[in-house]
N, C-alpha and C positions, 0 to 999 in steps of 0.2 A: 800443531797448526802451523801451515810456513807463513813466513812473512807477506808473501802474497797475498793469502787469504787474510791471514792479521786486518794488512790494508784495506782490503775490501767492505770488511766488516767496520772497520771506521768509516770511512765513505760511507756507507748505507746510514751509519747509524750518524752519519750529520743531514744527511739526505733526509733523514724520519724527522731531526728534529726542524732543518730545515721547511719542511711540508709541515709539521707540525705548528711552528711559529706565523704561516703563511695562512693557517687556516684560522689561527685564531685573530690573524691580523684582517680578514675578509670577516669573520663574524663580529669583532668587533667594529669593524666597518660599515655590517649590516645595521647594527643596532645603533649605532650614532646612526646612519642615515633615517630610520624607524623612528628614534628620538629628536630630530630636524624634522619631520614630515609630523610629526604628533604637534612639535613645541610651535611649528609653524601654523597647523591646523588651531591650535587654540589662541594663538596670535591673532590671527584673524575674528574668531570667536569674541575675542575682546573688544579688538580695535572696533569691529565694522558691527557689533550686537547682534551676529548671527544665531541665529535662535537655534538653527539645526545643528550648532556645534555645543549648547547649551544643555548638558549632564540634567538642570534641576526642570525640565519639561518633559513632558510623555513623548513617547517613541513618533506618536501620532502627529504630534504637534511640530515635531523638529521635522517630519518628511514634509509636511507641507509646508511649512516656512523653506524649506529646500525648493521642492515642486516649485514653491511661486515664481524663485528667484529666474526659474530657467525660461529659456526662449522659444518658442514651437519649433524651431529647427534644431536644438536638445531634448527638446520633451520627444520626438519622433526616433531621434535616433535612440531614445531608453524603451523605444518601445519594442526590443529586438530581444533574445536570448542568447545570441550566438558573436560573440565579442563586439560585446556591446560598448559605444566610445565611452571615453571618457571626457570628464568637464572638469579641466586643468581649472579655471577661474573660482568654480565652488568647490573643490577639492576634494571631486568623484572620482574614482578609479577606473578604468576601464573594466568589464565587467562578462563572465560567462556565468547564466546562469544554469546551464545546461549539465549535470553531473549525476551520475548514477550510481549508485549503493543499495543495492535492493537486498541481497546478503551478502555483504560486503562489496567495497569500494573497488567501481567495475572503469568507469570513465569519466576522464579527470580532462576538461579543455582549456584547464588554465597551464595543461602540461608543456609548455611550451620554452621556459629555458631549463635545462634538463645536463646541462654538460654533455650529449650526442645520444640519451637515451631516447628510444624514438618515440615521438609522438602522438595524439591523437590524429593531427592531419595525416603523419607518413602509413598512419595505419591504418585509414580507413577512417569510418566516424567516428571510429570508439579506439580509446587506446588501452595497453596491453598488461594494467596495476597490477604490481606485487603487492597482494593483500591478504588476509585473512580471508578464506574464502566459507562463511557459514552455510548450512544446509539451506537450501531456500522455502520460501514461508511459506509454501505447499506444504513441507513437507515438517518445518518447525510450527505449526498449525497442529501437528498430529498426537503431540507432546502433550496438547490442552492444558499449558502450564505456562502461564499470561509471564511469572516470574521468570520465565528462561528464555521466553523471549525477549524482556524486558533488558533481562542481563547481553544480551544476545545482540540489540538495538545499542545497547549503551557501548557495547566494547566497536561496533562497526563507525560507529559516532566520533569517538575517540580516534581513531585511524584517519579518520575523515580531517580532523583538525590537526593530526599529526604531520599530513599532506601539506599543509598549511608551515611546518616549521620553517621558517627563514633560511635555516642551515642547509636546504636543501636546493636552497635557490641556485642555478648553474649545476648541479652537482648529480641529481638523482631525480624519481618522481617527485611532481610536487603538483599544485593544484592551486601556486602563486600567480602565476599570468605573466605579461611582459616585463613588470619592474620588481624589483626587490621590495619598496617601497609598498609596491600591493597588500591591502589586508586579505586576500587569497577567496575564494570561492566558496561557500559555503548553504547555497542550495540544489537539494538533492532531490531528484525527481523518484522519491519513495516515500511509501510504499503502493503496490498495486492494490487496493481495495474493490476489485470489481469480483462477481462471486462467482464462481465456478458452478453455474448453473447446468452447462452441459459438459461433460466430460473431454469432448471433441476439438474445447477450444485449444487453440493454440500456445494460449499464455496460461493454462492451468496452473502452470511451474508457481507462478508467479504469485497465486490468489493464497489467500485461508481457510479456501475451502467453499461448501455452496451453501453455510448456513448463514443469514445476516448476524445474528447473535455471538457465534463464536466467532467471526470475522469482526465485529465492533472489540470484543474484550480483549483478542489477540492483536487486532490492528491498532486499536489503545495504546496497550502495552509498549508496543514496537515504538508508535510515535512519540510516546513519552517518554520510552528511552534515547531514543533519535536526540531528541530537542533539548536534554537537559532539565526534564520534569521528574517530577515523583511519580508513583505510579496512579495517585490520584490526581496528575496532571497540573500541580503547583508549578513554580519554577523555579527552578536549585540557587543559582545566582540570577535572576533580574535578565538575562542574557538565553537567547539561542545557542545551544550547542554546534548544533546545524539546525536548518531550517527543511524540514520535512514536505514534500509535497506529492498527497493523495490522487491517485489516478485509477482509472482514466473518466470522468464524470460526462456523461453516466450511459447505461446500457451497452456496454463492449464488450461482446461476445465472441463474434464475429470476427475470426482474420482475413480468409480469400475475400478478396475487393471491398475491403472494411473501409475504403475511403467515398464510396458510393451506395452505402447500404443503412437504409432508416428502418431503427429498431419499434416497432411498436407494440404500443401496450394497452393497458387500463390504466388510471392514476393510484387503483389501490394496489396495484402490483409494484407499481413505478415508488409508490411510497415506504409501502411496508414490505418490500422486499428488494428490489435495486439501489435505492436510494438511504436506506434505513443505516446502513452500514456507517454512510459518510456522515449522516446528521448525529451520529453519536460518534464519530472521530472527532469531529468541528466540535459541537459542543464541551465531552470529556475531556478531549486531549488537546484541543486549540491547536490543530495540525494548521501550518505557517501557509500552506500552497495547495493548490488545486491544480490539474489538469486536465482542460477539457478533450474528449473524444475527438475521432475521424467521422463519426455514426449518425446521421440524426437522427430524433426522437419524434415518431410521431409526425416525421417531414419537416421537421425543422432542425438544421445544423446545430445540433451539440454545442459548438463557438460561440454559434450567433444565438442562443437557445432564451430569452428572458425568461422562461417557465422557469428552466433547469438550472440556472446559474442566478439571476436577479431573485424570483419568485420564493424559489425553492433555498438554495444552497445563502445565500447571501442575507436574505430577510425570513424566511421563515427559521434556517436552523442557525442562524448570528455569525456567519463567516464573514471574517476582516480581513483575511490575509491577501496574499497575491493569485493571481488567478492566470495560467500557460498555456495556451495551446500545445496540444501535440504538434509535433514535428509535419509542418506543411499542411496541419488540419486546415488554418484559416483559406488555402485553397478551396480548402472540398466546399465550400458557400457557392461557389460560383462556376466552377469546373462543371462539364459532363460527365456523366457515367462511363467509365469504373474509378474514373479522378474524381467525383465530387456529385452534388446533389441538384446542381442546375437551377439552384435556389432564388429564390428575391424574394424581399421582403413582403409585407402589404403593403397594398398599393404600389406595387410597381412588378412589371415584364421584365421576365429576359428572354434573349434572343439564343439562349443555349448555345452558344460560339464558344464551347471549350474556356478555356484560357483567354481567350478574348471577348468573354461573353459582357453585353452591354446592356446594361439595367435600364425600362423607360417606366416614366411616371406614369400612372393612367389617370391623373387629372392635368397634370401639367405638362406634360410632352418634355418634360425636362430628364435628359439620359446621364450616365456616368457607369465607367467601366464597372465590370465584377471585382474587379480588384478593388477598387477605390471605396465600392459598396460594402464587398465583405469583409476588410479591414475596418470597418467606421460601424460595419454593425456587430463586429464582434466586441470591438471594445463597447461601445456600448450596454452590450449584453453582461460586461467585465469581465472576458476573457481579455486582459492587458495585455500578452508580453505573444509575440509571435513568433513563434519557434522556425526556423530554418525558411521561410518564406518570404516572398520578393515583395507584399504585399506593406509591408509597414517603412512605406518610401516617404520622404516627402513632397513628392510629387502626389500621389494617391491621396494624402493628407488633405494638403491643400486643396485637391480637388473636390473630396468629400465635405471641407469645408464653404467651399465656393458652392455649390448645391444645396448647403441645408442641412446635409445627413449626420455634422458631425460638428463641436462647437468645442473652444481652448478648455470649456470650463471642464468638459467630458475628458476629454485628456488630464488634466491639470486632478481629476478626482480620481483618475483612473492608478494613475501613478505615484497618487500616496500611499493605497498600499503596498506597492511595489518595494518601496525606500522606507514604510515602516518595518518590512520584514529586513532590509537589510539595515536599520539602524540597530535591530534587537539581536543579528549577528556580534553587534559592536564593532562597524567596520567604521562610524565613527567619531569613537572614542577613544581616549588615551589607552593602549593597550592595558596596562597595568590595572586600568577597571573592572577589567574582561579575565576572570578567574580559566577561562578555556583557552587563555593565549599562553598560558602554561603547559598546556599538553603540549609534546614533542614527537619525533619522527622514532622515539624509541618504543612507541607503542604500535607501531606498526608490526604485522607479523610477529607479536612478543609470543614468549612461552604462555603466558597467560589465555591471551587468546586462542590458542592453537590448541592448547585443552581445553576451555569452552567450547570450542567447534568440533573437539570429541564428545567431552559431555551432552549437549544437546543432541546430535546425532542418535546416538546411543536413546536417549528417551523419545526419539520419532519413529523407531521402529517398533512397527503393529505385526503381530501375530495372528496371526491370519489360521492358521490350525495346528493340532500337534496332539495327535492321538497315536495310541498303544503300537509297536510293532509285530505285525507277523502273527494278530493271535495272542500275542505277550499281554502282559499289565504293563511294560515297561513304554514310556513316550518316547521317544527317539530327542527329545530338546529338552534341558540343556544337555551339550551334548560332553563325555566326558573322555577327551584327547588320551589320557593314559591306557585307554584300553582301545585306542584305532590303532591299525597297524597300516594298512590303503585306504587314500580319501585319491574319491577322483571329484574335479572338477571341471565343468562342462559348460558352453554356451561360452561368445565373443565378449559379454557385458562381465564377465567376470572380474576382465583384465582394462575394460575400458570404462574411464574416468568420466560421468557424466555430470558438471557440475550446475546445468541447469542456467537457465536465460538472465543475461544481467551479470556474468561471473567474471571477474577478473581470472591473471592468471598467477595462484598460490603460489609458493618456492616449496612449500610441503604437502605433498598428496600420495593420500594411500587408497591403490585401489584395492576392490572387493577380496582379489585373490591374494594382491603382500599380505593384507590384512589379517586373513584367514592363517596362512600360511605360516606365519610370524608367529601369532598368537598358538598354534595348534606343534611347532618347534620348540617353545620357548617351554610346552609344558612336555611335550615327548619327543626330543629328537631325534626317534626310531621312526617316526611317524614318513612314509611315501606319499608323496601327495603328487599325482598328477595332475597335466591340466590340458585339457583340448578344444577348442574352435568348435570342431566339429562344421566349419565353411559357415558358422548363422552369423547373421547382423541384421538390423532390423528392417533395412530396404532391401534384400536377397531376393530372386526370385525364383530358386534353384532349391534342392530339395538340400539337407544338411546333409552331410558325409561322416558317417559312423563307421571306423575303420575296426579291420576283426582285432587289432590289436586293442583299441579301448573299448571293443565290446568285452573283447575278453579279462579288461581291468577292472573293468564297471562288475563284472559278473560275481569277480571275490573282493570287489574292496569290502570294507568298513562301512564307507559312506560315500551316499554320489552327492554332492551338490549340481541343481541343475539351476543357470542365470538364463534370467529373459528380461525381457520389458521394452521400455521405448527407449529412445533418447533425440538430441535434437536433430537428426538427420529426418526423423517423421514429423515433429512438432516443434513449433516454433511460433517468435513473432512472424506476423504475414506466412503461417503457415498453418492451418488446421489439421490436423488428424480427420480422415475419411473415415474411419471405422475404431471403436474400441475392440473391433479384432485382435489376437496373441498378430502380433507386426511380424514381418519377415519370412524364415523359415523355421521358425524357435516351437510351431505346432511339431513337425515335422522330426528337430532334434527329438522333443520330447517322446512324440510314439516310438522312436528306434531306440531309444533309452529307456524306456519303459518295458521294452519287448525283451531287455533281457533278461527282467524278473528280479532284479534286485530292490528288495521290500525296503532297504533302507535309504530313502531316499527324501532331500531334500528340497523344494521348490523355490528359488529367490528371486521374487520380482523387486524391480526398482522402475516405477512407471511416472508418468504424470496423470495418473487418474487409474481407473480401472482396465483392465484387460482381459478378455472374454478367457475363462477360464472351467466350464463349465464339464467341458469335454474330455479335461484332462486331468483335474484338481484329485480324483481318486486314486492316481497314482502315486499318490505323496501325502506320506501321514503327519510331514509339515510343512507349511508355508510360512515363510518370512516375508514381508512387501514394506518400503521405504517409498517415497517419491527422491530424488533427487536430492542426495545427502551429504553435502560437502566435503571439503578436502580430506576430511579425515573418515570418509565413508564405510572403509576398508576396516578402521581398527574398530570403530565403532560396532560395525555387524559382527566381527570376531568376539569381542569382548560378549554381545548378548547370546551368541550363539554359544558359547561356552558357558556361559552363568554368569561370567562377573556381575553381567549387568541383566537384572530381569526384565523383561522387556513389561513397555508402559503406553504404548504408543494406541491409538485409537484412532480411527477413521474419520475424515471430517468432509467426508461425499458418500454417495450411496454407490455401491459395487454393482453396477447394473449388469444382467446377467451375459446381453449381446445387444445390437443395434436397433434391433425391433421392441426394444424396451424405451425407444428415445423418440421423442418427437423430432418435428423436422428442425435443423439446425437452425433455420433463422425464427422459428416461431417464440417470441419471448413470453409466452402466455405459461402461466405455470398450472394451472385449473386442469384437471380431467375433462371439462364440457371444451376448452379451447383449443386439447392437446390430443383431440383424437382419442381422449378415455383415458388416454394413459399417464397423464400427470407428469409434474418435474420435481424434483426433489422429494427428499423424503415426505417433505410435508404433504406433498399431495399425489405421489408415485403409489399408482393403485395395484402392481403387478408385485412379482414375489423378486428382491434383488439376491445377489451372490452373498452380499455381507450387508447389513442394514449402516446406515449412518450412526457413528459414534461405537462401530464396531472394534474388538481389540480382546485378547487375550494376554494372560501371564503364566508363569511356570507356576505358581500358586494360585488360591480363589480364592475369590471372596464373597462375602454375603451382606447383603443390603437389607436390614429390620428395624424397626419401631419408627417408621414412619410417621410420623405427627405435624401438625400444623396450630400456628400458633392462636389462628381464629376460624371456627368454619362460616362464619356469615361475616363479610365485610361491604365495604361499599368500594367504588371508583377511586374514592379520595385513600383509602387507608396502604398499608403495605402489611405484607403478610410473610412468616418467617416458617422454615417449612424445615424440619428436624429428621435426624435421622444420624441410625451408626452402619458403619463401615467396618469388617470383620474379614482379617485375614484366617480363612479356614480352611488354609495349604499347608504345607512343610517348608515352605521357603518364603526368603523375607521378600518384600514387595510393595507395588503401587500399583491402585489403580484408576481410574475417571468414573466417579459416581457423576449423574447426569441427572437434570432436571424437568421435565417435559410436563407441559397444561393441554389439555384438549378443552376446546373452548366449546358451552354449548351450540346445540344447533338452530341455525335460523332460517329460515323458510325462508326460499330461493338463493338462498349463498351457497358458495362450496367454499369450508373454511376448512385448512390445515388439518390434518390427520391428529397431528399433535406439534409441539411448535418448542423445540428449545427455550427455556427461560433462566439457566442456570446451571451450573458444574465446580466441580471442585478434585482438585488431584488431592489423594491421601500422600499421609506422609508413609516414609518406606517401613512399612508396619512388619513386624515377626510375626510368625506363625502362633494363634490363637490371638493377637493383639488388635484391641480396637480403636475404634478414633468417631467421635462425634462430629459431626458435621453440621450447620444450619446455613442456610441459603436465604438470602431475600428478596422477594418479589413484589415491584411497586405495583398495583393496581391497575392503575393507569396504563401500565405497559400492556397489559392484555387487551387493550381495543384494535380494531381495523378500524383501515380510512373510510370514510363513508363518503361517497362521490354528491352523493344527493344532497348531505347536511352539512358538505366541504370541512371536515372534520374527524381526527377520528373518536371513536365510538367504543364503549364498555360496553358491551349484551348483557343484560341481564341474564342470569340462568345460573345454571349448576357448573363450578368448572371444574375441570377432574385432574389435579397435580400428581403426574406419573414422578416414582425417583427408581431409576433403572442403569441398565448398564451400558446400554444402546438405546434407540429409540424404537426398536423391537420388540428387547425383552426389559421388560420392567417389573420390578421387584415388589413395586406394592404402590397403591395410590390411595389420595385423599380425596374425596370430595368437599366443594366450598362453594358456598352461596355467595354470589355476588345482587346486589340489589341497589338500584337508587341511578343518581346521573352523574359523571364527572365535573366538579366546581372547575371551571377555566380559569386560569392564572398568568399573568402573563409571564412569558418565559424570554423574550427579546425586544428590544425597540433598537428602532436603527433610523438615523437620520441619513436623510440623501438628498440635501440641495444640488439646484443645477449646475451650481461653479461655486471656484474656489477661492477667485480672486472678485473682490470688490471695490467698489472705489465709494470716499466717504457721501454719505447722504442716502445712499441706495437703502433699501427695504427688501425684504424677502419674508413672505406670507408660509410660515411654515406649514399649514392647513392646504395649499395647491398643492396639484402633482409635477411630478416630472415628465417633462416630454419627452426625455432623451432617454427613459426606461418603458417607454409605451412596448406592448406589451407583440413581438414579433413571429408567434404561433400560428397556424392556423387553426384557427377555433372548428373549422370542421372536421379537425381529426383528431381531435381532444377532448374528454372530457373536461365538463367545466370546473374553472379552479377561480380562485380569485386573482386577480392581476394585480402587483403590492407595487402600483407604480404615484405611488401618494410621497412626499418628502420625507413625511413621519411614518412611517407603520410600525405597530405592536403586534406581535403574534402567542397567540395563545399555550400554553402546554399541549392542546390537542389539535394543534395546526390550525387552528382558526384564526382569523385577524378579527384586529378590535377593529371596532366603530370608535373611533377617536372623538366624535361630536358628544357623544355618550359615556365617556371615562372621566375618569378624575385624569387632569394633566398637568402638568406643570412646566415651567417654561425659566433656564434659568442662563447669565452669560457669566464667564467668570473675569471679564474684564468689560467693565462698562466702561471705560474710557475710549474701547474701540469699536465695541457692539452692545446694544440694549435690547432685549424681547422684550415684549408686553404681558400681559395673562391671555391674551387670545393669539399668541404664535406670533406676531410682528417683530422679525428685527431688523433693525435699523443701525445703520454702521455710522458712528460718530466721532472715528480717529483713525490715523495709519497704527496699525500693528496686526497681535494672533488675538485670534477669543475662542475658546471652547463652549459650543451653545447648546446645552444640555436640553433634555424633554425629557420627564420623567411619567410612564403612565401607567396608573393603578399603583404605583410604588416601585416599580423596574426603569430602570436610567440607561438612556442611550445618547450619543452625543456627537457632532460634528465638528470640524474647525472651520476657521472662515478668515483670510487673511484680507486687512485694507490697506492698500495701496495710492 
């Protein structure tokens, strides 16, 4: 070593400790400043008896002692998403709620000091996260294994708060905001729970698929791993992990001009099959956030929707949380077509002026912009927080209040759940309360993770076929490298990485061919593996180019693999897919690749739904199909197509044959009498598909026997346990998805479901000849539809018939069961909703009156009839009915009479400054409000 170098090497290595010392001197700077901003926060908590800095009150109670404290030109500016101020005097933070983690942590806009890493603004709207990138819930949907998702949700969660580390502040991504000092962002606008009704749509990537059922148990799972819950949706520490929020409410199908397109229905459709998914999110998993659509329902803007959001979502299925607009939706109230719906309320005109459209009264002649309108009647409807839109001014505000349309109190109720979701963040409390301000930036992209998002991969591939070769007994999968000597592989998707809408961008991705390639070297590195283009992708409009040289490789290989499918260059958000046509020129690869006779040949679709395959599918004695399979896509198909992994994966749409099997794209009617005979989904799709819903093979079989159930006559009230075993009766170990299915009897003039999902269960990875008992339970009650006429839904009496099968095609053996008698109503929520939040002492408020400011903003001519829960108190029943509160047992209770008193008939009466929680209990279910006097 000469002395030069000697030197060198000491300078660097005072240089390391130098930076070293420098770094610890900046996070210990962090953390005293952290502990100044905590010790200060609760300084004040003391001195001044801030309630909303006070640990020993509910989450509920400290937003609104917050809320009250603010001034309508604070309460307006919280009414934004998109760096939202902050309120230095009550020691709010400035604030974005806008962040995206759909399978992994995609856009972070709190990324803003970074040390020169760039941006959300410099990139666009979204910026560029090094994250964990998981397979998206299309296609971890397929897995039908709630625990993988669960694990799946929880490792993407952790990332999320790792974003959040302090030491990242200046230095790398982070999801802090302007100051060090920030408790960092912590709601994510996930997951997508809208159902993939038609194949075409744009956002399929995005759903779990078209059945409401396995979208409740899987979108469950997700959100309570998201949030810090158990998978029965407890809560781990007292605290939000992150705050999850379901989208897009409700009927979003539609992408071309989805900001001027009213989706309509029936209510038993809108109930038991669009809506059904979110009332068992909210319910089970206490998902934190809602976001409402671009769409209206029915003619009424989704935003401004009381049916959809008050009626429905709020008071019948008990959602407390916060409630968003999509990005610029509160426009579409008031905009023209293909911007918006050209809406007004009742009782009042517009003048359809686009953007400047001007609302008149038709009894009073009293006018006020569209803006002013549809901002005053979205919150209203409690769509709170306004995403990207110019609408939530306070000029608009004031305006709306100067009119009538809009009053402090509605504000003031609007935005306490906004700040109860972020008190249950723990943004705050002293950190050291908040068990998740212990995750750090070391869990970001961990080894951990990155085999997670191999492992689940690996279990969302579906097998799609895999018969004998050439005449052989032998299947051509799994396939066994030692004895290839040429693999050609074909088609542009082999080599191109599609990780599907909402995806950051990984630091580790393998595509389909490393994958392949790696895995099939590592076991024979004699093995030749070609790879060729062949000129396809999937917008080509040119024929593929098959050169005599890989015709002639294709001719003696081993094995051909041939790749197709979609990716986002045909589908997307604001982008529909025109046809589940094979996209591109990937028909055309495959005829010339088929024409050279080589029998061993493999099929690899990676789509977002189906793709017409009808014409070609006999040239290939297997098919493999994934949707869009995360970072590690590449090792995961290598590893099943080899054996490691036996593939488990099942279908969670129906593989419609070609386009004439689909109704028209905007018709949301799912019935055979509405759809032109031909039905939507499997429940009511009266034609023959490619592959039935909950379709899926393995390298092994199994067999589904001794079906049994636990009672064959029950009633409404009772729940019913349905048995059965599960018998690996292959040569190889394995998993598979035993499936649940009731066919409800038939009733004169309904068209009810073919058969209808009630239950599943993944076995565990069983040996050959090894079994596994299984039981499933089905509550009663779950079997009704809505009933429009007895606004209700309804148990039919009759015979039901419990299919346990392997798809909802082929079923294995069923039970029949008497059901007889009526469902006993129970009440399942009460929700209080006075007109304001602030009162001054002496005042009264008649729990018994309604609310005027949730009067009810539908057109009743384009709706069926529902009831309107625009009452203070409403109870709603287990089967969507509301109580008669004049006719229940109620009770009426305050928990501080020194500031409010109720009576036995609803009267309360405010009789001091402070907080009071004014409970109403009816029939025995407790619901409550707060009510501050000032």
């Amino acid at each position: 070593m000469t002395k030069k170098f000697s030197a060198q090497i000491k300078l660097l290595s005072k240089i390391s400790i130098c930076l070293l010392l420098a770094q610890l001197f900046v996070q210990t700077s962090f953390a005293q400043k952290l502990s100044s901003k905590s010790a200060k926060l609760q300084k004040m908590a003391k001195d001044k008896g801030l309630i909303y800095l006070d640990t020993r009150y509910s989450f509920k109670e400290r937003a609104a002692d917050l809320v009250s404290r603010m001034t309508l030109e604070e309460q307006v500016s919280q009414l934004r998403t998109n760096k939202v101020k902050g309120i230095p005097r009550l020691g709010v933070q400035e604030y974005f709620y806008w962040s995206e983690g759909q399978h992994g942590i995609y856009a972070m806009f709190g990324n803003l000091k970074n040390g020169g890493v760039p941006s959300s603004a410099e990139l666009g709207i979204y910026g560029d996260t090094k994250a964990t990138s998981f397979p998206v819930n299309f296609a971890t949907s397929m897995s039908w294994d709630p625990k993988l998702m669960y694990r799946s949700a929880v490792a993407i969660a952790d990332e999320a708060r790792g974003f959040v580390d302090k030491s990242l502040f200046g230095n790398s991504y982070n999801n802090i905001g302007e100051s060090i000092t920030n408790y960092g962002y912590l709601t994510y606008w996930a997951p997508t729970i809208n159902l993939a009704r038609d194949p075409r749509w744009g956002r399929t990537d995005e759903t779990f698929g078209e059945d409401p059922y396995l979208t409740s148990i899987m979108g469950a799972a997700y959100v309570n791993g998201y949030q810090g819950q158990t998978m029965e949706g407890k809560s781990e520490t007292g605290y939000l992990k992150v705050a999850a929020t379901a989208k897009h409410f409700a009927l979003n199908n539609v992408e071309n001009n989805r900001h001027g397109l009213s989706s309509n229905t029936d209510d038993e459709t809108l109930r038991d099959y669009y809506t059904s998914q979110f009332k068992y999110i909210i319910e089970k998993a206490h998902v934190a956030g809602l976001m409402t659509s671009y769409n209206a329902v029915n003619g009424t803007p989704a935003v401004a929707n009381t049916y959809l959001i008050c009626d429905l979502a709020q008071r019948t299925f008990g959602f407390d949380g916060y409630i968003t607009s999509d990005c610029g939706a509160i426009g579409t109230v008031y905009n023209s077509y293909p911007s918006g719906h050209a809406w007004a309320p009742p009782g009042w005109t517009s003048d359809k002026n686009g953007s400047a459209a001007i609302w008149t009264n038709t009894m009073t002649g009293k006018t006020i912009s569209g803006a002013a309108g549809g901002q005053a009647y979205a919150v209203r409807a409690g769509t709170t927080l306004n995403c990207g839109g110019d609408e939530a001014a306070l000029k608009n505000v004031e305006e709306a209040l100067k009119v009538g349309l809009l009053s402090k109190g509605v504000l003031d109720r609007a935005l306490i759940s906004v700040f109860t979701i972020r008190m249950k963040t723990g943004e705050f409390d002293p950190p050291e309360k908040v068990a998740y301000t212990k995750i750090k930036k070391d869990v970001i992209q961990s080894v951990k993770h990155q085999l997670l998002a191999t492992e689940v991969a690996e279990n969302n591939l579906v097998l799609l076929k895999n018969d004998a070769v050439g005449g052989s007994t032998n299947k051509l999968l799994p396939l066994n490298p030692s004895k290839l000597k040429k693999v050609v592989i074909v088609g542009n998707l082999a080599k191109k990485l599609t990780l599907g809408g909402y995806s950051g961008t990984p630091s580790f991705t393998v595509s389909a061919f490393d994958g392949i390639a790696k895995k099939l070297k590592s076991i024979n590195s004699n093995i030749e593996i070609i790879f060729d283009s062949i000129g396809t992708s999937t917008d080509a409009t040119k024929a593929a180019i098959l050169s005599d040289k890989v015709k002639a490789d294709i001719k003696i290989a081993d094995l051909v693999m041939v790749f197709v499918g979609t990716d986002s260059i045909i589908s997307h958000e604001d982008h529909d897919r025109a046809s589940i046509a094979m996209p591109g020129n990937y028909d055309s690869m495959i005829y010339q690749v088929a024409a050279v006779g080589n029998p061993n040949m493999i099929l690899n679709i990676q789509a977002t739904g189906p793709v017409q395959i009808d014409m070609i599918e006999g040239f290939f004695p297997a098919i493999m199909f994934s949707s869009y399979n995360g970072q590690s896509q590449g090792t995961a198909l290598a590893n099943v197509l080899v054996g490691d992994k036996n593939p488990s994966g099942h279908l969670n749409f129906t593989w419609y044959v070609d386009d004439t099997q689909l109704p028209n794209f905007s018709n949301y009617y799912l019935k055979p009498k509405e759809t032109n005979g031909l039905g939507r989904t499997y429940m009511h799709f009266t034609g023959k598909p490619s592959f039935p819903f909950g379709y899926g093979l393995s390298y092994s079989q199994f067999k589904i026997t001794n079906v049994q159930v636990s009672n064959k006559q029950i009633s409404p009230n009772d729940s019913i346990n349905i048995s059965y075993k599960v018998t690996n009766t292959g040569n190889l170990k394995g998993e598979t998805v035993s499936q649940l299915y009731v066919a409800a009897p038939k009733v004169k003039g309904a068209q009810l479901p073919i058969n209808k999902l009630m239950g599943f269960q993944k076995t565990n990875n069983l040996n050959p000849g090894e079994s596994q008992n299984i039981t499933l339970k089905v509550l009663a009650a779950d079997l009704g539809f809505w009933d429009k006429k007895k606004l209700k839904s309804v148990v039919n009496n009759g015979s039901y018939n419990f299919q346990v099968g392997y798809n909802a095609k082929d079923i294995a053996d069923s039970v029949a069961v008497d059901v007889k008698g009526d469902l006993n109503p129970k009440v399942a929520h009460v929700t209080v909703a006075p007109e304001d939040l602030v009162y001054k002492e002496g005042e009264t408020i008649d729990l018994k009156a309604k609310n005027k400011w949730i009067k009810s903003t539908v057109n009743i001519a384009l709706e069926d009839n529902h009831t309107i829960a625009d009452n203070l108190v409403e109870a709603v029943n287990n089967d969507g009915s509301f109580v008669d509160i004049s006719k229940a047992n109620v009770k009426y209770s305050s928990d501080s009479t020194s500031v409010a008193t109720v009576n036995d008939l609803g009267i309360v009466k405010t009789v001091g400054k402070g907080l009071a929680t004014i409970t109403v209990t009816v029939n025995g279910v407790s619901g409550n409000t707060v009510i501050v006097v000032q």
